[in-house]
MARGU-277295 format. One record per residue: residue in one letter; x, y, z of N, C-alpha, C, CB in turn. Coordinates in steps of 0.001 Angstrom, whole numbers, plus 500000, padded with zeros to 6 digits. Each point is the difference from the previous one (the first is absolute). Glycine has a CB too. Layout:
<nodes>
aXYZXYZXYZXYZ...
</nodes>
This chain:
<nodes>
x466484426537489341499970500835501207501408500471500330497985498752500871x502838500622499077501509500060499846500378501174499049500204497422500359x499273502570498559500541500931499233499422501447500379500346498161498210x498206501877502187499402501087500594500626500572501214498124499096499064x502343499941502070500458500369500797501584500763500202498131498352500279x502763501176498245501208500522499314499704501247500013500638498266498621x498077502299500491499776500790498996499681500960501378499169498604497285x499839500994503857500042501297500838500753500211501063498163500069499401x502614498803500803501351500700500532501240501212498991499646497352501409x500070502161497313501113500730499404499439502008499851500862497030498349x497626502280501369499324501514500186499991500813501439498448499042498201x501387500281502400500161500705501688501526500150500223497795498688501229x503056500669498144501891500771500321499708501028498663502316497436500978x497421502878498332500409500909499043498983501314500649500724498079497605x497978501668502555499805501150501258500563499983501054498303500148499465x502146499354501209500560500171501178501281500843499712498953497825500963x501951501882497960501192500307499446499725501386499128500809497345500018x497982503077499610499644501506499661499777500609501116499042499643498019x499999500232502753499860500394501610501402500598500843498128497918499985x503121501088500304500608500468499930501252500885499450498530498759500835x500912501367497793501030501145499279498603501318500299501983498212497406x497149501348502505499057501320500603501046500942501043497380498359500057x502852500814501210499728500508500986501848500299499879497205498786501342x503368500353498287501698500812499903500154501234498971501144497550500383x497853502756498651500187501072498952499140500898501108500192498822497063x498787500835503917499513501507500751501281500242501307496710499553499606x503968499537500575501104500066500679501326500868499435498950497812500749x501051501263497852500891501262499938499957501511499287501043498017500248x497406501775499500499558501614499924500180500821501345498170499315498266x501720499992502848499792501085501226501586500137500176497426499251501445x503565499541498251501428500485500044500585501486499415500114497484499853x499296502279498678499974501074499115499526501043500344499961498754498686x498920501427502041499553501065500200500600500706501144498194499149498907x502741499692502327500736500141500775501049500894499628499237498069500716x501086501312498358501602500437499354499835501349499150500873497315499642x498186503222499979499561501038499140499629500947501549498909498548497143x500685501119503758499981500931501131501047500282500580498247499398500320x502487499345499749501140500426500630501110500617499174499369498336501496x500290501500497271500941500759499059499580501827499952500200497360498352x498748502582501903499619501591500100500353500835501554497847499253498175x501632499887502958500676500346501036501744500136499821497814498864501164x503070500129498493501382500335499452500144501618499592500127497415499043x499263502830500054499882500761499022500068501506500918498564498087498164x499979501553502291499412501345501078501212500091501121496976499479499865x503869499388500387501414500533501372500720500768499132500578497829501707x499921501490496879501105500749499346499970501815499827500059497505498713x498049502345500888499887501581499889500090500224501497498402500460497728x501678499039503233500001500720501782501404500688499887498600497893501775x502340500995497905501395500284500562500328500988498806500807497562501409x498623502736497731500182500731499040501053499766498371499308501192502438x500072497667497131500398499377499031498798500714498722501210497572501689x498057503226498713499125501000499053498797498721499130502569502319499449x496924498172500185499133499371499240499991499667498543499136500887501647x500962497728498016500891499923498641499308500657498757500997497750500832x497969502649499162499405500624498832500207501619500637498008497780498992x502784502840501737500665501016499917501713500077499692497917500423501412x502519498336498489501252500064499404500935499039501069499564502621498750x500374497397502451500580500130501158500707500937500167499861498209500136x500576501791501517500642500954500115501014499424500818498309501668499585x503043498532500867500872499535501147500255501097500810501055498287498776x499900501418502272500294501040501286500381501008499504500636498667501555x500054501598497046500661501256499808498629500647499632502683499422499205x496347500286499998499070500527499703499042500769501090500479498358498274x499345500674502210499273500795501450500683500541501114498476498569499653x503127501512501030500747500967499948500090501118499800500364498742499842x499302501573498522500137501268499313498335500641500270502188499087497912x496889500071501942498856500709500373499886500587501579499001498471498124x501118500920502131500071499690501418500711501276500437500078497288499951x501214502964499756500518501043500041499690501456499378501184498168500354x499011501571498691499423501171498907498720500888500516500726498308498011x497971501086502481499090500492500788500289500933500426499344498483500368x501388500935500932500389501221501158500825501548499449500386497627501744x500551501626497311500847501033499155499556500847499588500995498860499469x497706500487499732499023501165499095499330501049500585499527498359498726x499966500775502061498986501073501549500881501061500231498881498042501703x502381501799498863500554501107500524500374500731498844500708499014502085x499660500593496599500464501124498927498526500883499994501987498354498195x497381501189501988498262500487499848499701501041501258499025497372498945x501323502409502114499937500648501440500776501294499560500020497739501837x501506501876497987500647501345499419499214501151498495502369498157500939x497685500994498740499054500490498664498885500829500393500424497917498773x499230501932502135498552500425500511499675501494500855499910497315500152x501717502829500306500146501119500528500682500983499063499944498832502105x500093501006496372500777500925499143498805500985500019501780498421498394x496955501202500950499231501104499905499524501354500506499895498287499468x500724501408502211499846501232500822501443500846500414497797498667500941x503540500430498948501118500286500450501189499898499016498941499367502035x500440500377496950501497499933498764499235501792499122500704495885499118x500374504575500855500454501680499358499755499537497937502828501031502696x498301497976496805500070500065498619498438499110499895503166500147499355x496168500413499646499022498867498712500687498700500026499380501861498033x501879498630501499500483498602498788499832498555501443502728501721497632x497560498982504079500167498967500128498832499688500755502326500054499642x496738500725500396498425499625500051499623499107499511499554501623500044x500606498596497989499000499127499272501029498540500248498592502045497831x502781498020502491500658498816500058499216499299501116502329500861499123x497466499544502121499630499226500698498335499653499531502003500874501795x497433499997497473498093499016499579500646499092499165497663501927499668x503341497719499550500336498951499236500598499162500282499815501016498931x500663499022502275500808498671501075498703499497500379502437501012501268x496177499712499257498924499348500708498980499261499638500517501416500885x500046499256496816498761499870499648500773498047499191498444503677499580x502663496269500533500730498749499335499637499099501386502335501126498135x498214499212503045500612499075500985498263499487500941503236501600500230x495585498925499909498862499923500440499787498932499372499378502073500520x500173497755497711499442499062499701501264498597500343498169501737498154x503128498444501787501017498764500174499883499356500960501383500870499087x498180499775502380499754499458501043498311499503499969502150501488501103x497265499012498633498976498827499472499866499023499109499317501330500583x501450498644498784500467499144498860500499498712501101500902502129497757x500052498511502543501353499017501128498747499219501311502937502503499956x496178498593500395499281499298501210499404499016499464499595501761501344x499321498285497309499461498941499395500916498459500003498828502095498602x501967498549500737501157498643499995500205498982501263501343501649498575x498844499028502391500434499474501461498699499276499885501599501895501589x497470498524499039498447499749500428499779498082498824498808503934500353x501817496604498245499751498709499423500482499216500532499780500559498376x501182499527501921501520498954500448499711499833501449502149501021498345x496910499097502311499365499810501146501202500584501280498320497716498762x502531503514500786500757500421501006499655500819500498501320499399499359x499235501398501342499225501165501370500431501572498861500925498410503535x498065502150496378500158501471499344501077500872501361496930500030498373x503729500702501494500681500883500996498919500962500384502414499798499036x496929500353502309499065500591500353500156501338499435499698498550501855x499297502137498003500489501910499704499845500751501432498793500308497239x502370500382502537500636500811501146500889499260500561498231501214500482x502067497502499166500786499317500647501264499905499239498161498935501079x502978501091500122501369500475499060501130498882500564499492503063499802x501145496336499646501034499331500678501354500997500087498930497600499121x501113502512502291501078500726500276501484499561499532498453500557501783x501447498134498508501523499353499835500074500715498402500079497120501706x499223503206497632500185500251498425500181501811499756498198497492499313x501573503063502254500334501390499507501718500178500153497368501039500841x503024499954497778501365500205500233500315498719498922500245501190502849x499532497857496734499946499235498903499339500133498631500292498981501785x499886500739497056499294499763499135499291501307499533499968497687500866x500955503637499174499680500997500138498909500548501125500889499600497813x499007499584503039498533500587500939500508500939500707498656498005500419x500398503117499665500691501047500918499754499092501504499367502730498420x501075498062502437500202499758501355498625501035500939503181499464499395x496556500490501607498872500572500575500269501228500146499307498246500998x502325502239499284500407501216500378500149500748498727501070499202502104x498882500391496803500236500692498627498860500102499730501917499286499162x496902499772500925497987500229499717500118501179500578498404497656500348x502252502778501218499561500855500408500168500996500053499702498898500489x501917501404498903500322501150499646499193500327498175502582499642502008x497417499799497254499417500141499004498522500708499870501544498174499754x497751501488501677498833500337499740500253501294501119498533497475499059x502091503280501517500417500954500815500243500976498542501137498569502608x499572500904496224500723501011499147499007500627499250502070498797499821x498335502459499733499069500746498564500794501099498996497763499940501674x501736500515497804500814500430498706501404499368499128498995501863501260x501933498891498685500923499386498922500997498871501497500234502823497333x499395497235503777500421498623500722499416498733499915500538501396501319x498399498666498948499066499411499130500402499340498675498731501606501051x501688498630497993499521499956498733501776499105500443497664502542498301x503107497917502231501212499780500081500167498446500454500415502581500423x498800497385500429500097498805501153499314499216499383500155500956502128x498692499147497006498730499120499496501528499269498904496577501886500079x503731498915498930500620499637499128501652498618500147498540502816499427x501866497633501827500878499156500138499816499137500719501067501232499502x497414498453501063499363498979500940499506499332498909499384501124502261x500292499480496907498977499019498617501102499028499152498018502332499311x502921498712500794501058499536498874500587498236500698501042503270499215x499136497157502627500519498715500410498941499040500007501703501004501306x496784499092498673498926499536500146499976498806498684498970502400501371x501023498568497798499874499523498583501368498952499897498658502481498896x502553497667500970500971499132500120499697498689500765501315501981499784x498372498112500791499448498630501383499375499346498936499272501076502714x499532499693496870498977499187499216500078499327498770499024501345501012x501997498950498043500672499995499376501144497904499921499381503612500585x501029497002500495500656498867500766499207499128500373501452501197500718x497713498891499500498906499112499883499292499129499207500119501295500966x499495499959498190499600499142498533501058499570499314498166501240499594x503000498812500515500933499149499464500244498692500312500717501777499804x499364497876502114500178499198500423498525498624499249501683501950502230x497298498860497776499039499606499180499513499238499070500355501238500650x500647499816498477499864499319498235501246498830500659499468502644497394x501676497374503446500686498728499498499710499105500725501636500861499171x497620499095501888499722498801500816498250499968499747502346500242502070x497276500153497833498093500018499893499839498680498556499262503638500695x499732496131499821499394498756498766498579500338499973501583497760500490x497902503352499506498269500331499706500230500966499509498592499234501607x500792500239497350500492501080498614499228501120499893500632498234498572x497986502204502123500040501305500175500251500972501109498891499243498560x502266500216502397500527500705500749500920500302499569499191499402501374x502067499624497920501353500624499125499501501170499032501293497536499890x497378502246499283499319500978499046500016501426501048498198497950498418x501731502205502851499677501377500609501318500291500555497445499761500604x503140499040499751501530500511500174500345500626499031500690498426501135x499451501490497456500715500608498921499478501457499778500372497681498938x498561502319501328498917501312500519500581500986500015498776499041501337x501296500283500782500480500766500667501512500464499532498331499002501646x502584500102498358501442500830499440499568500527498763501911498480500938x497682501783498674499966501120498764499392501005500039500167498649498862x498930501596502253498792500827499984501104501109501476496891497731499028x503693501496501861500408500526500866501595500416499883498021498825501061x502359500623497921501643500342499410499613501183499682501188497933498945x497944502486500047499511501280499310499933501152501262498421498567497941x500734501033502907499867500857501173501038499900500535497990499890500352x503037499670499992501102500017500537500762501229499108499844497304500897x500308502444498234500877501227499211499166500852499628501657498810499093x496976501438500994499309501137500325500326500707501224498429499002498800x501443500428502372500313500665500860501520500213500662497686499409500018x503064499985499135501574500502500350499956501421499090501518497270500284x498047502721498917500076501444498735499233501110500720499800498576497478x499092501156503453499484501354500512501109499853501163497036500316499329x503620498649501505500896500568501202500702500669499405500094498489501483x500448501440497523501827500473498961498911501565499901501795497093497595x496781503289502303499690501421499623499935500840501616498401499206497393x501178500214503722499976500792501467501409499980500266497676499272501074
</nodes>
């Protein structure tokens, strides 16, 4: 009886002693599952504050900076652009401006996508940060407004050396870009842009050098 009574004590601790690794392995599954939530919540702040989403590359402040900026930039090269068709005199600088609208439209959707990933605020449309006019090539409200007052070869005059400072800004931009940006397809549109807008830059110094 002795030995029976050995035998089911030793069997009742070895269940008892599975029982509780039961209940510490569902313990530390719910840890795990703790820690796998809270590792995704982590995750979901980093994309808040805008640390981007790592299967888009990340992105840092210079990156979204430049979007961030660039937007507004584009809009208004686009606003100007928009009034060539009725008030610019030469072609050449007609079709220049459908090819500023027809590059810089899709970039700013490009750029808004980006933000929106990175869970930052898109720059509303129509919305302009003033502190930035008179910077970064942005015209100023009183130059929108003489610009859109002008027509024929004034026009064509004013568009051209507003674009030219426009474009420079932007330029400066995508530079600041490629050397501080770490999301590699925003440096990819920085390099773009300076090349696409250098060209237009000495396009349109060559028609001022012809009026």
């Amino acid at each position: 009886m002795t030995a029976k009574r050995a035998l089911i004590r030793r069997t009742t601790a070895v269940a008892a002693a599975a029982t509780a690794a039961l209940v510490l392995a569902a313990c530390g599954g719910n840890n795990d599952n703790g820690s796998a939530h809270n590792g995704h919540d982590a995750g979901a702040t980093a994309t808040a504050t805008g640390s981007g989403p790592a299967q888009q590359g990340e992105n840092n402040a210079a990156d979204t900076a430049f979007a961030k900026g660039m937007i507004p930039h584009h809009r208004q090269a686009i606003e100007m652009a928009d009034l060539a068709p009725t008030r610019a005199e030469s072609p050449e600088i007609k079709r220049l401006a459908d090819e500023i609208k027809k590059a810089q439209d899709p970039e700013i959707k490009t750029l808004s996508g980006w933000l929106t990933a990175w869970r930052e605020q898109v720059p509303a449309e129509g919305a302009m940060d003033h502190s930035a006019h008179g910077t970064g090539g942005m015209m100023t409200p009183e130059e929108m407004d003489n610009l859109k007052k002008a027509s024929g070869k004034a026009f064509d005059t004013a568009f051209l050396q507003l674009m030219v400072k426009h474009h420079e800004g932007a330029v400066a931009m995508a530079k600041t870009e490629q050397a501080d940006g770490k999301y590699q397809p925003a440096k990819d549109m920085a390099g773009a842009i300076i090349t696409s807008q250098s060209a237009e830059i000495a396009q349109m110094n060559k028609l001022l050098g012809k009026s």
